[in-house]
MIVOTI-322027 format. One record per residue: x, y, z of N, C-alpha, C in turn; residue number from 0. Coordinates in nm, 3 decimals, decimal comma. Example, Ala and Ser with C-alpha at 12.3 -4.5 7.8 and 13.67 -1.06 7.14 Angstrom:
// residues 2
- 1,319 -0,569 0,780 1,230 -0,450 0,780 1,320 -0,330 0,780 0 .
- 1,285 -0,225 0,708 1,367 -0,106 0,714 1,290 0,003 0,787 1 .
This chain:
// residues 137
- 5,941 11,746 8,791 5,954 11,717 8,649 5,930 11,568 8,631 0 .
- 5,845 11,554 8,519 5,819 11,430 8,520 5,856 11,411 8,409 1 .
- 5,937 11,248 8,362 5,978 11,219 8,216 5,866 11,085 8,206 2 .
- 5,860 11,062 8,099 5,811 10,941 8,009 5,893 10,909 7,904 3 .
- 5,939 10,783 7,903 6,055 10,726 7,765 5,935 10,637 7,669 4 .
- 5,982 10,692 7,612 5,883 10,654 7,463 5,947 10,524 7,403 5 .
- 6,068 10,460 7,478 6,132 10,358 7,415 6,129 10,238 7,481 6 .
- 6,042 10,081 7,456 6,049 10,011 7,519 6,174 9,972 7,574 7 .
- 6,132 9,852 7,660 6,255 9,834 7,745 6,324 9,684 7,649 8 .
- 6,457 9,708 7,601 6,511 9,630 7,550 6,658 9,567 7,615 9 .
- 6,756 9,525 7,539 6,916 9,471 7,570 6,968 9,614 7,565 10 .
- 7,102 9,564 7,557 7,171 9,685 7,614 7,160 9,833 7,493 11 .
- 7,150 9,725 7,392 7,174 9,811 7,291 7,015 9,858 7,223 12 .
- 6,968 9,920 7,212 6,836 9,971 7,155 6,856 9,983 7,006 13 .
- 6,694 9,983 6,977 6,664 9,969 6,809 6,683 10,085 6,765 14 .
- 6,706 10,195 6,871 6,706 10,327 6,796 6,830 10,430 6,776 15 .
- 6,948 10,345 6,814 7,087 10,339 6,773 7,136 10,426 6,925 16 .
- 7,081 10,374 7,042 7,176 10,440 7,187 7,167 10,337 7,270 17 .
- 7,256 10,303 7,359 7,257 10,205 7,431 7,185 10,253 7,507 18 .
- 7,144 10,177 7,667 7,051 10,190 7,730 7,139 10,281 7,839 19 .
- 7,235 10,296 7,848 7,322 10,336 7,887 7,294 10,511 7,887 20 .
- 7,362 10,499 7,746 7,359 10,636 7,691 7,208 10,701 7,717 21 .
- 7,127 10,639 7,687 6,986 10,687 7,641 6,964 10,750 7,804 22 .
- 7,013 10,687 7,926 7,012 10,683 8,064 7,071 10,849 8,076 23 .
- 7,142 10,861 8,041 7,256 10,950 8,092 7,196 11,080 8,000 24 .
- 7,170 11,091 7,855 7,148 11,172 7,793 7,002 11,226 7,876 25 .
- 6,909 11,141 7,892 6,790 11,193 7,978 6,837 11,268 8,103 26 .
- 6,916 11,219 8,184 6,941 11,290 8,314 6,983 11,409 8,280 27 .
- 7,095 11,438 8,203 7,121 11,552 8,137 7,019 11,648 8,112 28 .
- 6,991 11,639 8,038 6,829 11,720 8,017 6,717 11,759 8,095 29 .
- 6,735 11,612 8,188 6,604 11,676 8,298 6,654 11,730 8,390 30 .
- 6,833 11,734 8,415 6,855 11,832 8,519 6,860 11,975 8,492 31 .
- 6,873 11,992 8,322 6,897 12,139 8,289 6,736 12,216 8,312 32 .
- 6,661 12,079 8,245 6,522 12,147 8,240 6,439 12,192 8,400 33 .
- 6,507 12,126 8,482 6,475 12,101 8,637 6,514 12,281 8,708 34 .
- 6,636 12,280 8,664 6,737 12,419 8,655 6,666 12,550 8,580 35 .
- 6,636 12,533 8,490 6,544 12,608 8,368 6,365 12,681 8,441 36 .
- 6,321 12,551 8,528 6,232 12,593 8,548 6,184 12,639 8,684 37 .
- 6,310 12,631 8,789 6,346 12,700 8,901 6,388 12,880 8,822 38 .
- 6,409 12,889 8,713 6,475 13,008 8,659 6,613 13,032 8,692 39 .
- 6,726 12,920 8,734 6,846 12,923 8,746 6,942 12,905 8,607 40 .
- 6,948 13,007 8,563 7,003 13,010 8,413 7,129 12,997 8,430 41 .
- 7,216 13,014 8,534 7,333 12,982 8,509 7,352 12,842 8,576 42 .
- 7,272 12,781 8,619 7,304 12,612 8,665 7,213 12,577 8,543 43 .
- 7,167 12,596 8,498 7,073 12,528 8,364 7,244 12,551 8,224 44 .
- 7,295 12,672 8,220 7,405 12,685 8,168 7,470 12,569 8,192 45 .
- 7,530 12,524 8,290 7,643 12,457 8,347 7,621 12,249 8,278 46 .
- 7,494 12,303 8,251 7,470 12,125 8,150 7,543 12,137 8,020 47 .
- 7,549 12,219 7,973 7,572 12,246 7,837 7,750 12,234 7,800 48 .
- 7,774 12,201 7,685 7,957 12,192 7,654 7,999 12,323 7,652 49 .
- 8,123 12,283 7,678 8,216 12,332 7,723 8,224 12,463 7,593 50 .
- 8,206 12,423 7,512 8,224 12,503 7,412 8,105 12,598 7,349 51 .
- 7,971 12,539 7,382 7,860 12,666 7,422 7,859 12,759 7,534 52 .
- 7,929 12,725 7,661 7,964 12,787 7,763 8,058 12,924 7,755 53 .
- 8,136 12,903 7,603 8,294 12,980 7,641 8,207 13,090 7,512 54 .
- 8,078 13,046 7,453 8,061 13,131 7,317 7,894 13,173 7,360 55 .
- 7,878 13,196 7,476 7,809 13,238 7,583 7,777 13,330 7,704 56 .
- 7,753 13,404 7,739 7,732 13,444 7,890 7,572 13,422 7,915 57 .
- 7,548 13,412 8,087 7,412 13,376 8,142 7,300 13,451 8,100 58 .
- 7,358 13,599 8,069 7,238 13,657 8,041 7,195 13,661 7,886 59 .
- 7,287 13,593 7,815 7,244 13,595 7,678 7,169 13,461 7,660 60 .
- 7,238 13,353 7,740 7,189 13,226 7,719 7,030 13,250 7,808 61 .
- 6,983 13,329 7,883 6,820 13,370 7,945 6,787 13,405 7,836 62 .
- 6,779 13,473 7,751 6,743 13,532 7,645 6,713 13,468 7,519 63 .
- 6,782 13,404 7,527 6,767 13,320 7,397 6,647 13,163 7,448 64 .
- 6,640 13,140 7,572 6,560 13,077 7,600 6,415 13,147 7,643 65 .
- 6,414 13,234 7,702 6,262 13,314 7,704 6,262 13,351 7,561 66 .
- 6,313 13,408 7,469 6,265 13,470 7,372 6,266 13,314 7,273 67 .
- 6,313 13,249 7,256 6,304 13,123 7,151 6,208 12,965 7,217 68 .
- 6,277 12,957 7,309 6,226 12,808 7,378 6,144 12,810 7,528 69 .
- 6,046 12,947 7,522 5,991 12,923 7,647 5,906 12,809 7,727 70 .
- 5,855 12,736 7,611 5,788 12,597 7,704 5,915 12,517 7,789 71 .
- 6,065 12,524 7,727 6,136 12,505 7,860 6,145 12,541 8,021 72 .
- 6,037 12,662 8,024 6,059 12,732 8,116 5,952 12,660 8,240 73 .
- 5,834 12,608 8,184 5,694 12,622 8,278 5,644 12,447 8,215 74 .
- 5,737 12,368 8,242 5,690 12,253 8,156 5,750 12,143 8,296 75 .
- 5,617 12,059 8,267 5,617 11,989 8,416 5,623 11,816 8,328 76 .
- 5,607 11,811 8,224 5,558 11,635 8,204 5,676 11,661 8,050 77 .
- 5,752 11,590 8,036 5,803 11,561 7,936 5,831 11,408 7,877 78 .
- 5,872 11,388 7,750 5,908 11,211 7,680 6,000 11,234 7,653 79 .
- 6,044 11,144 7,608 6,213 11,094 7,548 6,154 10,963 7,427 80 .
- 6,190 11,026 7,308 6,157 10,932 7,203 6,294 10,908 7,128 81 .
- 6,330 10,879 6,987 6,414 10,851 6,928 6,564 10,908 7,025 82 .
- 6,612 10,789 6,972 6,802 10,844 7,020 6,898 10,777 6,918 83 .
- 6,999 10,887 6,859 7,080 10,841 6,776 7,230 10,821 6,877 84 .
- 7,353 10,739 6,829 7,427 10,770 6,929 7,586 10,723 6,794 85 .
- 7,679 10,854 6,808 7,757 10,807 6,697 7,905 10,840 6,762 86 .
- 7,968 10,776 6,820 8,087 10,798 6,914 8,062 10,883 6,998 87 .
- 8,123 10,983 7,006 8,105 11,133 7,116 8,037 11,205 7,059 88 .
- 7,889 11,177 7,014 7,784 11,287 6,985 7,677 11,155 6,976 89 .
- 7,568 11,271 6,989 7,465 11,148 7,007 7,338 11,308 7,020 90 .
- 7,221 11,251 6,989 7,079 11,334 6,911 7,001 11,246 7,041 91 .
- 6,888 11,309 7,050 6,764 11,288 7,139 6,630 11,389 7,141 92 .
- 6,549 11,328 7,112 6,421 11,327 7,062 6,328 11,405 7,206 93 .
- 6,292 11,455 7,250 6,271 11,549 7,370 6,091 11,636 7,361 94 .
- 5,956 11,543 7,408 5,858 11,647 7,354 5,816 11,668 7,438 95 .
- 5,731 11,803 7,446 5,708 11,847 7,573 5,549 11,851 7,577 96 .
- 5,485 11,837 7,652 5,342 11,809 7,654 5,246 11,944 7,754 97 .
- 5,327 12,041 7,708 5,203 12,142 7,753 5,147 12,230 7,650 98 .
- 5,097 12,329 7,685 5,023 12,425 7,609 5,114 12,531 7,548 99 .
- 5,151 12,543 7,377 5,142 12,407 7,294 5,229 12,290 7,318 100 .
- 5,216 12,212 7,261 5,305 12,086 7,306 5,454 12,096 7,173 101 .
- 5,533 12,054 7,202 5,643 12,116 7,102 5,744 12,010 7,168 102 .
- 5,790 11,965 7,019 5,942 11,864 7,027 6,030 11,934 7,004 103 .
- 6,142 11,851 7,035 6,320 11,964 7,026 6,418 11,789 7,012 104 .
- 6,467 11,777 6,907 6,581 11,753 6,928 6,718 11,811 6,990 105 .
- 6,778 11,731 7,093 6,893 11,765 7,164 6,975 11,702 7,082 106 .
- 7,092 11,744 7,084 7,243 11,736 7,056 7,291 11,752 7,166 107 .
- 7,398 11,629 7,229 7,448 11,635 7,298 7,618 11,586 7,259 108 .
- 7,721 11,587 7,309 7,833 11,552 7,324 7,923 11,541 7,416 109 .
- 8,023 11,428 7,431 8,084 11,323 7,514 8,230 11,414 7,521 110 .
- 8,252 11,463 7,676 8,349 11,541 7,722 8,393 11,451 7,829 111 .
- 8,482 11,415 7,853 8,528 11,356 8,023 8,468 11,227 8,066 112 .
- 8,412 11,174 8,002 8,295 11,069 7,990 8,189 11,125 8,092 113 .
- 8,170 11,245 8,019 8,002 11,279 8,074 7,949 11,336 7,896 114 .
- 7,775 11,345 7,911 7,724 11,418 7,805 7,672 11,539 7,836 115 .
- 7,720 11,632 7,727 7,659 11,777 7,730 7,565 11,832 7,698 116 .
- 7,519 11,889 7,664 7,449 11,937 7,583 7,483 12,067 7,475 117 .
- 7,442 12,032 7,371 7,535 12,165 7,240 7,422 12,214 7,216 118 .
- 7,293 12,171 7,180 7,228 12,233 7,122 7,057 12,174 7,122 119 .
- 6,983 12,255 7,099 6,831 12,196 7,059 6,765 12,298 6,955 120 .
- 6,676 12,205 6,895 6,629 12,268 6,762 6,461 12,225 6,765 121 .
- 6,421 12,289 6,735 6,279 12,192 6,689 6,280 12,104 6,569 122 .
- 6,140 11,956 6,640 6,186 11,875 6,525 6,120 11,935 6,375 123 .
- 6,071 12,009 6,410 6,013 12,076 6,271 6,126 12,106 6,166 124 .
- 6,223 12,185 6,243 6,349 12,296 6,196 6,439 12,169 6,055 125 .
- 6,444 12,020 6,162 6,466 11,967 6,076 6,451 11,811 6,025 126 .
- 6,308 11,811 6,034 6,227 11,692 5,980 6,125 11,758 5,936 127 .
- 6,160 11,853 5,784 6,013 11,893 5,743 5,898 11,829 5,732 128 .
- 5,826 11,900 5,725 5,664 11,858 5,702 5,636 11,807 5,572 129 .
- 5,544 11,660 5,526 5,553 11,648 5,442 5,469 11,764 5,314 130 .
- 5,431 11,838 5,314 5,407 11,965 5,252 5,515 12,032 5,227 131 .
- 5,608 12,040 5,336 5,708 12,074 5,279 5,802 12,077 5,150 132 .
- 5,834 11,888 5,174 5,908 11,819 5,141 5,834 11,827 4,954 133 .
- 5,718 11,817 4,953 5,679 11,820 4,812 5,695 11,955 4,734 134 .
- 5,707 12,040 4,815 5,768 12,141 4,740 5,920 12,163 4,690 135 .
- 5,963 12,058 4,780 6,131 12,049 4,681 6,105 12,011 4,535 136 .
């Protein structure tokens, strides 16, 4: 698995509201689930995730919902890391994946034990409409 950070290298604190810190840790997170994901180990790809997607979960539902919704997680070798928000014990990350099609996901992650989890991913489509969209409001 290969990452690329889309965020120059700055002070501790970045322009895009995560320390360099965080931004560190939230990536590892992710590339170990995705690392896990694409061995097809769904229940160590599980085991990244909070505590509280875990308990409103089992392995074979959480396979399922990733082959049937997010399969470029599955067969995806080159990924980036762009925007990061970071707001006490939760914090967003920007995640695109560069294969055939190529497709972004914001992560949601959150701060348990002083580690980060992961709660959730969405596409950035789901919620940064398109401006076509947006003119139809």
């Amino acid at each position: 698995m290969e990452a690329v950070s889309q965020q120059p290298p700055q002070n501790p604190e970045t322009d895009d509201g995560c320390t360099q810190q965080t931004r560190n840790d939230l990536e590892d997170r992710i590339l170990a689930q995705l690392d896990a994901l694409n061995r097809r180990s769904f229940s160590e790809a599980l085991d990244h995730a909070s505590l509280s997607f875990k308990k409103s979960i089992d392995t074979r539902s959480f396979e399922a919902i990733i082959r049937s919704g997010f399969p470029i997680l599955l067969d995806n070798e080159i990924v980036s890391f762009g925007r990061c928000q970071e707001s006490g014990d939760a914090a967003m990350i920007e995640v695109t994946f560069r294969g055939q099609p190529s497709a972004s996901l914001i992560y949601s992650l959150g701060l348990a034990d002083s580690q980060w989890w992961i709660e959730a991913a969405s596409p950035v489509s789901d919620i940064f409409p398109r401006q076509k969209q947006l003119k139809a409001l």
